[in-house]
C-alpha positions in Angstrom: -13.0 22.1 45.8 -10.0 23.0 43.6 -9.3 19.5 42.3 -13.0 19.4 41.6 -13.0 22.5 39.9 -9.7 21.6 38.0 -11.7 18.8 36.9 -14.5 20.0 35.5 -11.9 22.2 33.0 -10.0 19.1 32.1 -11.1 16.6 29.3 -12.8 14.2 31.7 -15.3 16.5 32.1 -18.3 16.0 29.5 -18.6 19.9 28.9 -15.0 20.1 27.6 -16.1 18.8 24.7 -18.6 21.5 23.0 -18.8 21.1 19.4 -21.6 20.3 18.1 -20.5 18.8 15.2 -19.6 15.3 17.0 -23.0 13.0 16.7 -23.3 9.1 16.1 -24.6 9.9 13.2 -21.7 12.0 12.1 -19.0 8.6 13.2 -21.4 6.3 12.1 -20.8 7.6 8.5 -17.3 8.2 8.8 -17.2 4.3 9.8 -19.1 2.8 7.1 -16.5 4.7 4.8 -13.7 3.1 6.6 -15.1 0.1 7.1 -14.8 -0.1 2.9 -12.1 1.7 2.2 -10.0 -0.2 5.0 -11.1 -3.8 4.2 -10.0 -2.8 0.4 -6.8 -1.6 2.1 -6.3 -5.0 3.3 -7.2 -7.4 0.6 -4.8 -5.6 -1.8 -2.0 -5.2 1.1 -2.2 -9.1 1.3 -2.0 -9.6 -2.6 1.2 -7.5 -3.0 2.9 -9.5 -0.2 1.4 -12.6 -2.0 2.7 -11.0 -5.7 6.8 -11.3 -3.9 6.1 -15.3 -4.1 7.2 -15.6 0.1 7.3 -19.3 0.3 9.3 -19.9 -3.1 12.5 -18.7 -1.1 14.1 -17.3 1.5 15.3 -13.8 -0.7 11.9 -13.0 -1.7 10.1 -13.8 2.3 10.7 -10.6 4.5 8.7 -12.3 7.2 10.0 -15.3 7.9 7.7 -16.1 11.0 4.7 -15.5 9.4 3.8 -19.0 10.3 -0.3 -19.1 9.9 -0.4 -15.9 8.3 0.6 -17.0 5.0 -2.0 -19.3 4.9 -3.8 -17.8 2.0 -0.4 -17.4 -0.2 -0.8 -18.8 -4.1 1.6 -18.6 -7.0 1.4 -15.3 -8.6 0.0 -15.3 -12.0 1.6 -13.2 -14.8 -1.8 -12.5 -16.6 -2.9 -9.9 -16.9 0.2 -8.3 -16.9 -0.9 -5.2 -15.6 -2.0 -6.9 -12.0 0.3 -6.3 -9.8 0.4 -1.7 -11.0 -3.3 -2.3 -10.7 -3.7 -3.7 -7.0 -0.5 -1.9 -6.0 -1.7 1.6 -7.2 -5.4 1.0 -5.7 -3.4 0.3 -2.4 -1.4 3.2 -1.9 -4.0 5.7 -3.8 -6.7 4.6 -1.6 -4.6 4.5 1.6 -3.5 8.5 1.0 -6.9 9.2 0.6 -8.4 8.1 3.3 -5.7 9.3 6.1 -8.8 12.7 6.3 -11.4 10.3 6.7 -9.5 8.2 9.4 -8.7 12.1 11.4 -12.0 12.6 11.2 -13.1 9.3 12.9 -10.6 10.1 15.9 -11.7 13.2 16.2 -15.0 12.4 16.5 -14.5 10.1 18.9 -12.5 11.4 21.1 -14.2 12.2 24.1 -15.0 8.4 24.8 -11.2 8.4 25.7 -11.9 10.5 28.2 -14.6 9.0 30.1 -15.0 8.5 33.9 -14.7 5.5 35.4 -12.0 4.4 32.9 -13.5 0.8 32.8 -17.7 0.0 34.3 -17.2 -3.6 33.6 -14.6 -6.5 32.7 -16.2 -6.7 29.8 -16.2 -2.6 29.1 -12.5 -3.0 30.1 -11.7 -5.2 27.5 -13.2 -2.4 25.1 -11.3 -0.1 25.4 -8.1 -2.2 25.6 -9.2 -3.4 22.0 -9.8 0.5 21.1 -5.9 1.0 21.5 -5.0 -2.2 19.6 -7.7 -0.2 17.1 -6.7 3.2 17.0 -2.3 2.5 17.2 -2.4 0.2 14.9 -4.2 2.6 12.7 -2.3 5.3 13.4 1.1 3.0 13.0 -0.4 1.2 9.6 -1.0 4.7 7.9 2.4 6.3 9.3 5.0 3.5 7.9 2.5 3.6 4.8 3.3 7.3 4.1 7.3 7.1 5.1 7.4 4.2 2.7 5.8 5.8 -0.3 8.1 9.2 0.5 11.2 6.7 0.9 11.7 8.0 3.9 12.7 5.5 6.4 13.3 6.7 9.8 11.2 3.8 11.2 13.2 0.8 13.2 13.8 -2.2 11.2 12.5 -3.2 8.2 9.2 -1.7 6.5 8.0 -5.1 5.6 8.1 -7.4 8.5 6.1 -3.8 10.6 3.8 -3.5 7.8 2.7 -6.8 7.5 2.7 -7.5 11.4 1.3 -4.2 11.9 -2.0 -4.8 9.2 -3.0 -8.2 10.6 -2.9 -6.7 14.2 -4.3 -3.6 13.2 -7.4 -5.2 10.8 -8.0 -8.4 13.4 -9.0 -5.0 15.8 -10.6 -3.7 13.6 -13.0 -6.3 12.5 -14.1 -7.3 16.0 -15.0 -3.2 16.6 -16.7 -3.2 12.7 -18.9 -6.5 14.1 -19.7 -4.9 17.5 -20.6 -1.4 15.9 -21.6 -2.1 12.4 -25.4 -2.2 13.4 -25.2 0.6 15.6 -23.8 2.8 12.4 -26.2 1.3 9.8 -29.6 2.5 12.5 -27.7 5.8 12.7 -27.5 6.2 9.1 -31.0 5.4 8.6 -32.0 7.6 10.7 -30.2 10.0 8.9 -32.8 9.7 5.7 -35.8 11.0 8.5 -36.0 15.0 7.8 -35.1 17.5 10.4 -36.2 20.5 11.4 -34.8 24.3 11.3 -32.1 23.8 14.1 -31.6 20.3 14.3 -29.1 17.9 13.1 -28.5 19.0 10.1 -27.4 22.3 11.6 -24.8 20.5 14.0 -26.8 20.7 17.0 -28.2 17.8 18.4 -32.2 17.8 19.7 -33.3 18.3 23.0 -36.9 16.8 23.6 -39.8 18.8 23.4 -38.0 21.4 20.9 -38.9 19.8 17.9 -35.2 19.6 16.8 -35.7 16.2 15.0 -38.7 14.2 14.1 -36.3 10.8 14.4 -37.0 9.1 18.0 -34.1 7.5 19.6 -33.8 4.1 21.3 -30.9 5.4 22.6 -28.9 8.8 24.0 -26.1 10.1 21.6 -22.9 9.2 23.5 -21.2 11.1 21.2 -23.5 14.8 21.2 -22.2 17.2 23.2 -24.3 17.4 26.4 -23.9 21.8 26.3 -22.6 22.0 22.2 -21.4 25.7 21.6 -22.7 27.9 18.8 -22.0 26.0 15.4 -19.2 27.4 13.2 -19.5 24.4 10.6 -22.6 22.3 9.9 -22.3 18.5 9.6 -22.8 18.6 6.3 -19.6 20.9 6.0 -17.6 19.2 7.9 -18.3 16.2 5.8 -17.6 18.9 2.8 -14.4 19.5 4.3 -13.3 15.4 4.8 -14.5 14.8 1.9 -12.8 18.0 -0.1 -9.4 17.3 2.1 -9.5 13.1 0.3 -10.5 14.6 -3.1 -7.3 16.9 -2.6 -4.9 14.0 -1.9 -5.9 11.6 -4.5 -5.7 14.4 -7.7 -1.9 14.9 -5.9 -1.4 11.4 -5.3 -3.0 9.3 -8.1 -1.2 10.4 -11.1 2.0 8.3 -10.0 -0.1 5.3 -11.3 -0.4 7.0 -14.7 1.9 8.3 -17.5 1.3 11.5 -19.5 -0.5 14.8 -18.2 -1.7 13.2 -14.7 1.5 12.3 -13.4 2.2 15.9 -13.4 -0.9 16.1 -10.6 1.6 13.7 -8.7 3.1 16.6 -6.4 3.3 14.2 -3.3 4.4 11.4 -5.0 8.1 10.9 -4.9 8.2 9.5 -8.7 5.6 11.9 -9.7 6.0 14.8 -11.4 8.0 15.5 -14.7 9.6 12.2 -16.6 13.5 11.8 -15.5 14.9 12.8 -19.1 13.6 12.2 -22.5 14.1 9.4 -25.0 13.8 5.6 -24.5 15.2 5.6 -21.1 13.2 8.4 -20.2 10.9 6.5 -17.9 10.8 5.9 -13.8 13.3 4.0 -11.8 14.0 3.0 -8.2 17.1 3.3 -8.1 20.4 4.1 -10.4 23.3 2.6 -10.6 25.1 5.2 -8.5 23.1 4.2 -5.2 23.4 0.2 -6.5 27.1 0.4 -6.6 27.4 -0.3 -10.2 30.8 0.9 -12.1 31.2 1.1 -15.8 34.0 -1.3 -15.8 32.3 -4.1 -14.3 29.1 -3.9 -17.1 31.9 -3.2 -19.9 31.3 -5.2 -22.8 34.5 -7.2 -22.2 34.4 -7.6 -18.6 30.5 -8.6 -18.2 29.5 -12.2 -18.5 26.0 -13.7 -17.7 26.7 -17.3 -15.9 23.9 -19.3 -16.1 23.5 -22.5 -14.4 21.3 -25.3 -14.3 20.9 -29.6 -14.8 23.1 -29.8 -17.9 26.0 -27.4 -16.1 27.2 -23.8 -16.3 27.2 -21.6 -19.5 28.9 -18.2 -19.5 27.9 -15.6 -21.9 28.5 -12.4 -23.2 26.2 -9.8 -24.5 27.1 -10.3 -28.0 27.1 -14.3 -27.2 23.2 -13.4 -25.7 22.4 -11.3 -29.0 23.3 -14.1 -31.0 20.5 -15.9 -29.6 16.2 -15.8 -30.5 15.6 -12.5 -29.6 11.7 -11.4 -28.3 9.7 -9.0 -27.3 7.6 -7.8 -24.9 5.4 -4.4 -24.2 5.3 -4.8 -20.2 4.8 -2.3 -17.5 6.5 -1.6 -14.2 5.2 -1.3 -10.8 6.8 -0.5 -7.2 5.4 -1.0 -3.5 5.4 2.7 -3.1 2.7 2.6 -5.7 4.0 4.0 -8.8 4.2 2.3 -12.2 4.8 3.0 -15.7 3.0 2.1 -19.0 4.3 -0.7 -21.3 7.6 0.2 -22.0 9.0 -2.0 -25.0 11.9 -4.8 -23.9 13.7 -7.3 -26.1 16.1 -9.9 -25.1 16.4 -13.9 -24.7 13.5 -15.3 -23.0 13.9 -16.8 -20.0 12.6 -20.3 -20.7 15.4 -20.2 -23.3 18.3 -19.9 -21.3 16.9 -22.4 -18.8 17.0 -24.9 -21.8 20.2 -24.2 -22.6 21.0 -25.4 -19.3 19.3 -28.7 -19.9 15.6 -27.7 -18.6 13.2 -28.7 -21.2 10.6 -27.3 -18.7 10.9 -24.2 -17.2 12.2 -24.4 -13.6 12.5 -22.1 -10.7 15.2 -19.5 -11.1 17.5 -17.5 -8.6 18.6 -14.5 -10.0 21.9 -12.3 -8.8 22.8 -9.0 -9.8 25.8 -7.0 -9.3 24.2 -4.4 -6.8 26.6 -4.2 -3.7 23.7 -2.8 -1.6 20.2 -3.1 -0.8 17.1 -5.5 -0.3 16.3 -7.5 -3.5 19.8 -7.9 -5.4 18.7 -11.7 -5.4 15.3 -12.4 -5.9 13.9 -16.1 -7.1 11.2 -16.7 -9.6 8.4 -19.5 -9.8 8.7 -21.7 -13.1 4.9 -20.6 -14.6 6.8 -16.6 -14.2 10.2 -18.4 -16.3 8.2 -20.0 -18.3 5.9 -17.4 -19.9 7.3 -16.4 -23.1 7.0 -12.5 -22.1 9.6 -12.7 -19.4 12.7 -11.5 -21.1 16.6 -11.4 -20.2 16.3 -7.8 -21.7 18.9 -6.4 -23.1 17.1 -3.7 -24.9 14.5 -1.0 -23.9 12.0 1.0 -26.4 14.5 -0.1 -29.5 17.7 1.3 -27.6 20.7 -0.2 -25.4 19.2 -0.5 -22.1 20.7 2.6 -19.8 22.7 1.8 -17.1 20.0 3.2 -14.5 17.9 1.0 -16.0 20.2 -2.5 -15.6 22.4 -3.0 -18.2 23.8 -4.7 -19.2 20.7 -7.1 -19.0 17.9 -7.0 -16.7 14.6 -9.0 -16.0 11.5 -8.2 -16.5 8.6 -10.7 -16.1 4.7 -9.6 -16.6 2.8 -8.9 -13.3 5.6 -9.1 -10.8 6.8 -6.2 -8.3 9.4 -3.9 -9.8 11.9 -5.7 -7.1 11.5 -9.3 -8.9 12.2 -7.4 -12.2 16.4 -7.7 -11.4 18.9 -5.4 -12.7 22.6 -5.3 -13.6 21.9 -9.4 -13.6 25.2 -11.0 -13.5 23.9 -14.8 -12.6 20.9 -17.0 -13.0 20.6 -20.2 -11.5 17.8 -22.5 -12.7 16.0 -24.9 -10.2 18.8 -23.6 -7.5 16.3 -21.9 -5.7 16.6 -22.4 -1.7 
């Protein structure tokens, strides 16, 4: 009698659950969202890994087992030049903003995790296994996604190789439940147009036949209703007032790291949000300084520096005055991270890059492996494809918005190539190595 009373307080018992919020109706909404927003999440997830150009070499590929996964990769295109900060910032923007949405979900759904007997079927057994593939990998994707943007890394291992494992295990879940409840959700939702009476849904409680709560009939009972709802303290409109007020919250205070001027200020939980780090020409974002990289003065001093550059013809070394003496260009290009900030066109000049590759005997722009001085830290090589050396915008850059670059911003020269992750775009470059890619 005790462990049946115990167990009728517990949440296996159906009248644990009371609020009358919870409704198919209410998930089925809260799915179609997701099932938009997280399919969005994915696409541009798999074009930023695609932007890092995996298979050109080993430096750029943080998941080297990817095997079939890659299968969709392509060469990353500098045009437009503002690509990768658009699909980047569209990532992590829409990813903040939906972490309400995805509570709500769980919430709502909740009690199913609860139900007696844990599995009716095989069949209902492999359900719910695929439900905890479903809801982890959700909960895993958007938890590394958050400690990444905050640079906050207490995670095992690296971010890449558990983001990128993580999404495909993660989405692969969550397609198979969007094909088995999709439509389930879109009947729900039309059923949602039919109007309802003083009491009914609208009011968080669901109809009980004969009451003239709602005028919709039902093929089927509301798994989801709670079978003795308590008073309501929140309609379901509300509570979608409340998801939807909690996702308009975090995009104003996470958006604005994709944007310069007044609405970076809006930035507050953005890590390279907020205020501009100094004024001036160097008084735009970075990733990191030169302090964290390693870099001393004496090593980038005018008389100790030298560029090496090597390619078919042999090596060259040169010296910044040596690199001045060449054409120089150009370029108004932005930068854009993973953690999904960016800045607007900032102005470089330098040699282009499909210049030094012919001073090195290529008439046609190579591949090129690029080395910096940083002593720490992924990406102080990176390679890059021959159509990125090759556009006249990608710059050696020596200069920055008509001054001396600073050296938190890598001089004393530093890549920069239109469309490509901040990562690619080197610093404190000390060696490049044309068609010596590996």
């Amino acid at each position: 009698m005790a462990r049946t009373s115990l167990l009728a307080r517990s949440p296996f018992a159906p009248s644990f659950w009371r609020s009358p919020v919870r409704g198919t109706r209410f998930t089925a909404l809260l799915g179609v969202v997701l099932l938009g927003g997280i399919t969005l999440l994915f696409v541009t997830g798999l074009l930023s890994y695609a932007a890092y150009n995996p298979n050109l070499a080993a430096v750029n590929d943080k998941t080297p087992d990817k095997g079939i996964l890659g299968f969709y990769l392509f060469d990353w295109p500098t045009d437009p030049p503002w690509l990768y900060r658009l699909t980047q910032g569209v990532h992590v923007t829409l990813g903040v903003t939906l972490i309400p949405v995805l509570l709500a979900k769980l919430w709502s759904v909740v009690p199913k995790l609860f139900t007696l007997p844990p599995a009716r079927s095989l069949t209902h057994a492999l359900e719910r296994l695929s439900l905890l593939l479903l809801v982890g990998g959700a909960l895993f994707e958007f938890t590394t996604g958050v400690l990444n943007i905050q640079l906050d890394y207490v995670f095992p291992g690296s971010f890449y190789p558990l983001h990128f494992y993580g999404a495909w295990v993660f989405f692969a879940a969550f397609l198979a439940h969007a094909i088995l409840r999709t439509p389930t959700a879109l009947r729900n939702l039309r059923g949602m147009r039919a109007p309802s009476q003083e009491g009914g849904e609208e009011h968080g409680k669901p109809g009980k036949p004969g009451e003239g709560a709602t005028r919709v009939a039902r093929d089927e009972p509301d798994e989801l209703a709670a079978p003795e709802p308590a008073d309501p303290t929140v309609s379901r409109r509300g509570a979608f007032g409340l998801v939807g007020g909690a996702s308009l919250l975090l995009f104003a205070t996470t958006a604005g790291r994709s944007f310069d001027g007044p609405l970076r200020r809006t930035a507050l939980l953005a890590p390279h949000g907020g205020a501009e780090p100094g004024s001036g020409p160097g008084g735009f974002q970075i990733n990191k300084t030169a302090a964290y990289a390693g870099i001393s003065a004496a090593e980038t001093d005018e008389e100790a520096w030298r560029l090496v550059v090597t390619g078919r013809t042999g090596t060259v070394r040169l010296t910044r005055a040596a690199l001045r003496a060449m054409p120089q260009h150009s370029s108004a290009l932005p930068i854009a991270c993973v953690e999904g900030w960016s800045t607007s066109d900032q102005w470089w000049r330098g040699v282009r890059l499909r210049d030094l590759a012919a001073l090195v005997g290529h008439e046609d722009a190579p591949d090129v492996f690029v080395e910096s001085l940083q002593r720490r830290g992924a990406f102080r090589h990176a390679a890059l494809r021959s159509n990125q050396v090759a556009d006249p915008r990608s710059l050696l850059a020596l200069d920055v918005n008509g001054e001396e670059l600073t050296p938190d911003h890598g001089h004393p020269a530093r890549v920069i190539v239109p469309g490509a992750p901040g990562v690619l775009n080197t610093k404190w470059v000390t060696r490049l190595s044309f068609g010596g890619v590996k």
